[in-house]
C-alpha positions in Angstrom: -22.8 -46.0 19.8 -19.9 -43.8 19.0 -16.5 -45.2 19.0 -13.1 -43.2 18.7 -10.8 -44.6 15.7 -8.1 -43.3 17.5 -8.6 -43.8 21.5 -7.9 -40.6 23.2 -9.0 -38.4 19.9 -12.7 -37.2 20.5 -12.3 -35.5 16.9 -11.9 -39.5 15.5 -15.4 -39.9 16.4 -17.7 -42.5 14.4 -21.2 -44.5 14.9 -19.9 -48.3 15.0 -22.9 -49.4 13.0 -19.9 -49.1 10.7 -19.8 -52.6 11.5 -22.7 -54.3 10.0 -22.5 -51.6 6.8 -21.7 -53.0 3.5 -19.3 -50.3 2.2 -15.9 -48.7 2.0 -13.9 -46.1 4.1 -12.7 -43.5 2.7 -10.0 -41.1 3.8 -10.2 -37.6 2.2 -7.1 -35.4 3.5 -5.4 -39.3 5.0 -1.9 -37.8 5.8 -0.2 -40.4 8.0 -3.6 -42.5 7.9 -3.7 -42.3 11.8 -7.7 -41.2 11.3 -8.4 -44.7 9.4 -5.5 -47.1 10.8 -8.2 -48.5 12.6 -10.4 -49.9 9.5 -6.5 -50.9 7.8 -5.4 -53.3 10.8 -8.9 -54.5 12.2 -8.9 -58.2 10.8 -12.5 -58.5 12.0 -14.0 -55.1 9.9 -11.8 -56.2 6.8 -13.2 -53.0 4.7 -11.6 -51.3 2.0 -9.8 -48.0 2.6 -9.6 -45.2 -0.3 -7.4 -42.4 1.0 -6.5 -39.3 -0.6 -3.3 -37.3 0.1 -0.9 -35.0 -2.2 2.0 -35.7 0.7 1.2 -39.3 1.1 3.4 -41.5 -0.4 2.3 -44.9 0.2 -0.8 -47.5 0.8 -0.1 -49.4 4.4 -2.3 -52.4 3.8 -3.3 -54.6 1.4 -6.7 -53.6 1.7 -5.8 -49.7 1.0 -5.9 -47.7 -1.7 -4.1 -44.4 -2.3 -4.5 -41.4 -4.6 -1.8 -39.1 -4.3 -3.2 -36.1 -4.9 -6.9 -34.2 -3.8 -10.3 -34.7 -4.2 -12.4 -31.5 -5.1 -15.1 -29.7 -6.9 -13.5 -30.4 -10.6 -10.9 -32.6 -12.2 -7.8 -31.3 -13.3 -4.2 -30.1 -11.7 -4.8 -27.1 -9.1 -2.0 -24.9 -6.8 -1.4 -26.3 -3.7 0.4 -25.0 -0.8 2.2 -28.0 0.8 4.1 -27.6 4.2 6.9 -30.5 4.0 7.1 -31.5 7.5 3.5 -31.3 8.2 0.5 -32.0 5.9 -2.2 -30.6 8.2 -1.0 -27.2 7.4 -1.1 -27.9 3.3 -3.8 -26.2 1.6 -5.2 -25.5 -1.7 -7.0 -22.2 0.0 -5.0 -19.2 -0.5 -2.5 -20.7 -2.5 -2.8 -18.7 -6.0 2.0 -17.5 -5.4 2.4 -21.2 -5.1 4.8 -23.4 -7.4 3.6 -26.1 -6.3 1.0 -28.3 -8.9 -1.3 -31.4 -7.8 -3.7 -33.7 -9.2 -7.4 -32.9 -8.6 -10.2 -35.1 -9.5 -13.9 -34.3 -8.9 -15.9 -36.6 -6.6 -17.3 -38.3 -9.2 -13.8 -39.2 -11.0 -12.8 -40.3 -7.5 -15.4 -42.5 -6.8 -15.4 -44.0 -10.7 -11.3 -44.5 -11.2 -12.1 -46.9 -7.5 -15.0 -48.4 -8.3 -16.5 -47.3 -5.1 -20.4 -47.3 -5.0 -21.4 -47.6 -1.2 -19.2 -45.7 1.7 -20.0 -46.6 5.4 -18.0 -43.7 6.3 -16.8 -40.5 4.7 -13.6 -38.5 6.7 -12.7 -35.5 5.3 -10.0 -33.1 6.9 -8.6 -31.1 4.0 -7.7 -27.5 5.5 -11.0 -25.4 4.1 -11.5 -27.1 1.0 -14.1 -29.2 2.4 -16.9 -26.4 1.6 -16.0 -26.7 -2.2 -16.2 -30.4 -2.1 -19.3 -30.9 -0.2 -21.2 -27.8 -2.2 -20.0 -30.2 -5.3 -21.9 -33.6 -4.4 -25.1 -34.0 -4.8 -27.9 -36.4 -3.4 -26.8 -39.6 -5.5 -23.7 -38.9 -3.9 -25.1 -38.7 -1.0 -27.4 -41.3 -0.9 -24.3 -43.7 -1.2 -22.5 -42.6 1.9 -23.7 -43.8 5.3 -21.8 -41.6 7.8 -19.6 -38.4 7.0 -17.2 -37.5 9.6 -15.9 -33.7 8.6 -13.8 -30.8 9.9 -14.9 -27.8 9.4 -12.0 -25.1 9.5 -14.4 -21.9 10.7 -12.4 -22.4 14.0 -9.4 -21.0 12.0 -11.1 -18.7 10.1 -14.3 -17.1 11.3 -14.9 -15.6 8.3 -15.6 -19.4 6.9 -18.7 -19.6 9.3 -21.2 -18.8 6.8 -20.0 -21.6 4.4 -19.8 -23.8 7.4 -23.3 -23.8 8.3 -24.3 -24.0 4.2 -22.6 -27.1 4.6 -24.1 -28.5 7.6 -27.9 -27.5 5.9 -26.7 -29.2 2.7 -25.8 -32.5 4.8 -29.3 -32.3 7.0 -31.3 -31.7 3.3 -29.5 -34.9 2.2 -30.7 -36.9 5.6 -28.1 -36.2 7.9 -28.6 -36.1 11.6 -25.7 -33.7 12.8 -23.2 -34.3 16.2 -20.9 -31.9 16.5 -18.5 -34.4 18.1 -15.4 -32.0 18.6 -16.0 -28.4 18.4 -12.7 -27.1 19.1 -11.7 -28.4 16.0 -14.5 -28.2 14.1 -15.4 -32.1 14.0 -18.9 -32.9 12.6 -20.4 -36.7 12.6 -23.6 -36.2 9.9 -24.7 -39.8 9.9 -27.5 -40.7 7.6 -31.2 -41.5 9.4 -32.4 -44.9 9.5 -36.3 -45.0 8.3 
């Protein structure tokens, strides 16, 4: 059954089976954490919840982790343009007459400096550079993540389409069954099949 984690959001979609899964959340692009406040103040789930923002300043709950900076295809300190009053519109794409220097670690660094080894679900929103991240896992990284809940910014840029549907193949050659949950913009649920 699919369940909004925010009511009213069709693009917060997730598979509550959640629920019963034995891993963590983690929030890739978790600007104001509205996406996973859910997971943060549900007493009854009581998961941990990794986020990852260069414009977030804080952790909201005891159970929540934060890494202020991004989570990419390498580690190391990249560009970034960051929009102060509105971290949706930050991006790493495009941003080579920037000034403006962040933290990167790879998804392996990530998932190593926080000790996280099982994910029941994956949320990434990170303005184009989920392509570069995704194209940068593979299937033991997979493997360890239940449900992947990703926007795809092609509805921006058409010219992203082809690296869109790359994606999407990678996802169903790692055993991903794909919803498009909220097309106009760009939501995927890939969540993994049960044998």
């Amino acid at each position: 059954m699919l369940i909004e984690t925010m009511p009213g959001w069709g693009w917060s979609l997730v598979d509550d089976r959640y629920k019963e899964h034995d891993g963590d959340i983690v929030d890739i692009g978790c600007f104001t954490w509205d996406w996973s406040m859910k997971f943060i103040v549900d007493e009854e789930i009581r998961k941990r919840v990794i986020g990852a923002d260069p414009q977030e300043t804080s952790a909201p709950g005891d159970n929540t982790i934060l890494f202020p900076g991004v989570v990419g295809p390498f580690t190391g300190v990249v560009k970034m343009n960051l929009h102060p009053d509105n971290g949706q519109i930050s991006s790493l794409v495009n941003a080579h007459d920037s000034n403006t220097y962040v933290d990167m670690l790879s998804w392996k660094d990530f998932c190593s400096r926080y000790n996280i080894d099982n994910i029941s679900i994956l949320k990434i929103n990170i303005e184009s550079a989920e392509y570069s991240l995704l194209a940068s896992m593979n299937s033991q990284d997979f493997s360890k993540i239940d449900q992947i809940a990703v926007s795809f910014h092609n509805w921006i840029f058409p010219n992203e389409t082809p690296q869109r549907e790359s994606a999407i193949n990678l996802l169903k050659l790692n055993g991903y069954n794909i919803q498009e949950t909220y097309l106009r913009y760009g939501w995927v649920l890939a969540i993994k099949q049960v044998d």
